[in-house]
C-alpha positions in Angstrom: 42.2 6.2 -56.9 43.2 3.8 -54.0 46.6 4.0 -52.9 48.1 0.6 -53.6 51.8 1.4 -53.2 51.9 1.6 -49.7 52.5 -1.9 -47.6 49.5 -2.7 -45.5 50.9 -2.4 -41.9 51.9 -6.0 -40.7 49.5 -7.5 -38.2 51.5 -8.2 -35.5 52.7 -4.4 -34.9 49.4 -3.6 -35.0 48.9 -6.5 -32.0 51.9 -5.2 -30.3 50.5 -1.8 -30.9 47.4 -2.6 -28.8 49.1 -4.9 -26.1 51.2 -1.9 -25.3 47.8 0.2 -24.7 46.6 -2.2 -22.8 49.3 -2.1 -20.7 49.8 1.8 -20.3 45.7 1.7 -19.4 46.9 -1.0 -16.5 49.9 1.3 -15.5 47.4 4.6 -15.8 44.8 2.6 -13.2 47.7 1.6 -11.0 49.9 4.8 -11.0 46.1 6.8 -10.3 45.5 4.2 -7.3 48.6 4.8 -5.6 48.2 8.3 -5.7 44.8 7.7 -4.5 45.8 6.0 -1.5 48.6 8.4 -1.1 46.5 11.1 -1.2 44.1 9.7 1.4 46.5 8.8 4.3 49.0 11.8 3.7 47.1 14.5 2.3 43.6 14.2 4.0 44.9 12.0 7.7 43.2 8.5 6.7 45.0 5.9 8.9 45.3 2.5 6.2 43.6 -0.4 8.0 45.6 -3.8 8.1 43.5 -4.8 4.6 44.3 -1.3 2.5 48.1 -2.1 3.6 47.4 -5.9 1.7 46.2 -3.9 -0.9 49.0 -1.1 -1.2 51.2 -4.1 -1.6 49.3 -5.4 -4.5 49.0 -2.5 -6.0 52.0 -0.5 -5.8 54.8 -3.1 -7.3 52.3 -2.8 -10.5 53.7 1.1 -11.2 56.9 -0.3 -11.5 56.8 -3.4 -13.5 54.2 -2.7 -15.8 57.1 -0.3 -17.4 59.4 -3.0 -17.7 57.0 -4.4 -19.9 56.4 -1.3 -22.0 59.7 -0.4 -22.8 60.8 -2.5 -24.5 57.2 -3.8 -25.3 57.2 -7.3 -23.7 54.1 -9.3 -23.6 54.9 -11.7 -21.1 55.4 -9.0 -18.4 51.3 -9.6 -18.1 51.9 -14.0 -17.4 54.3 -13.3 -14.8 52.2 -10.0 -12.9 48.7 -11.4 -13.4 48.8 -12.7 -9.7 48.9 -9.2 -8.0 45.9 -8.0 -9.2 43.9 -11.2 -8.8 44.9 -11.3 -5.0 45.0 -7.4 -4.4 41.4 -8.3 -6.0 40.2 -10.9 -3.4 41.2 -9.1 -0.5 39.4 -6.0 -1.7 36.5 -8.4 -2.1 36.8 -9.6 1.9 37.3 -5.9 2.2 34.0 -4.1 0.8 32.2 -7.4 2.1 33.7 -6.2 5.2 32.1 -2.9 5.1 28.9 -4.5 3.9 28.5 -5.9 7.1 28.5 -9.2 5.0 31.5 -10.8 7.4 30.7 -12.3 10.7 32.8 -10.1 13.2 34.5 -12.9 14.6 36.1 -12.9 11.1 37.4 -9.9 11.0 41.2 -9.2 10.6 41.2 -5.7 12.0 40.7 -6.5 16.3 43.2 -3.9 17.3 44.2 -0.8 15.8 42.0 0.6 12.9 38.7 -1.0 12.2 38.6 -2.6 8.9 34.8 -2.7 8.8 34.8 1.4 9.0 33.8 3.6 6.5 35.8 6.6 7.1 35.3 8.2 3.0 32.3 8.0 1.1 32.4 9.5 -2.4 28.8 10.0 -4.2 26.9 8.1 -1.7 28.2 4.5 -2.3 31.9 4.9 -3.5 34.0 4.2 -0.7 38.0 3.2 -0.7 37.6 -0.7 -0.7 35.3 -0.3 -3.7 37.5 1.7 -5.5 40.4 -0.5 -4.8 38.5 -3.6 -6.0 37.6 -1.8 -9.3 40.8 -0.9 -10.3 42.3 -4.2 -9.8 39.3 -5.5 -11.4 40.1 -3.2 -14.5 43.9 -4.1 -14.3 43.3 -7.5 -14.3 41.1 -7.7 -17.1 43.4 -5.5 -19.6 46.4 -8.1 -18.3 44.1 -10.9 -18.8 43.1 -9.2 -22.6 46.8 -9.4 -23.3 47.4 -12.8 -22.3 44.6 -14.0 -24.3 46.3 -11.7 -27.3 49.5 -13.5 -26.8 48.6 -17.3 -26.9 
């Protein structure tokens, strides 16, 4: 016996349903990023290089407004915050090209102070902080980008 009396749940909550996931996965990545970087240069004494401070800007407004679009759920939060992770993403780019040795040093940004180019953490062998950086905003952008695609 099928139950039949019940309304089949309207399409769009279920949409909205997953947009807001989508969302809260953003927030999780950015909220565990900021910690991250937190965690570096407080806890463990890692001086941010002129770049990770780029990206720190990037990154952190993202724990705030990604909220704002959760409660209530709003959509459009992702149209108007797409652009943070897509440059927090490019300069994280420069950044582990940086640390490739893939940039000419007369490119560099970093001359005085800390050396962008150094690799001061090294997690399993490969995973430094640039890297890490440029795949969360990779993964934020793509969930924002999922919703916007959702939306239209």
């Amino acid at each position: 016996m099928t139950d039949q009396s019940l309304p089949p749940e309207n399409s769009t909550e279920q949409e909205r349903k997953a947009s807001w996931m989508l969302l809260f996965f953003a927030w999780l990545i950015a909220v565990t990023s900021m910690l991250g970087s937190l965690f570096f240069s407080e806890v463990m004494g890692v001086t941010p290089c002129v770049l990770c401070w780029y990206q720190r800007i990037a990154m952190y407004p993202l724990v705030f407004i990604l909220p704002m679009g959760m409660f209530p759920m709003d959509e459009k939060v992702a149209h108007f915050i797409i652009p943070l992770p897509i440059l927090g993403g490019l300069v994280a780019l420069y950044h582990v090209a940086l640390t490739w040795g893939l940039i000419p040093e007369n490119m560099q940004p970093c001359t005085q102070g800390i050396p962008c180019s150094e690799t001061t953490i090294e997690l399993l062998g490969f995973l430094t902080i640039p890297l890490m950086s440029l795949a969360s905003f990779i993964l934020i952008a793509g969930l924002l980008i999922r919703i916007i695609k959702r939306d239209s």
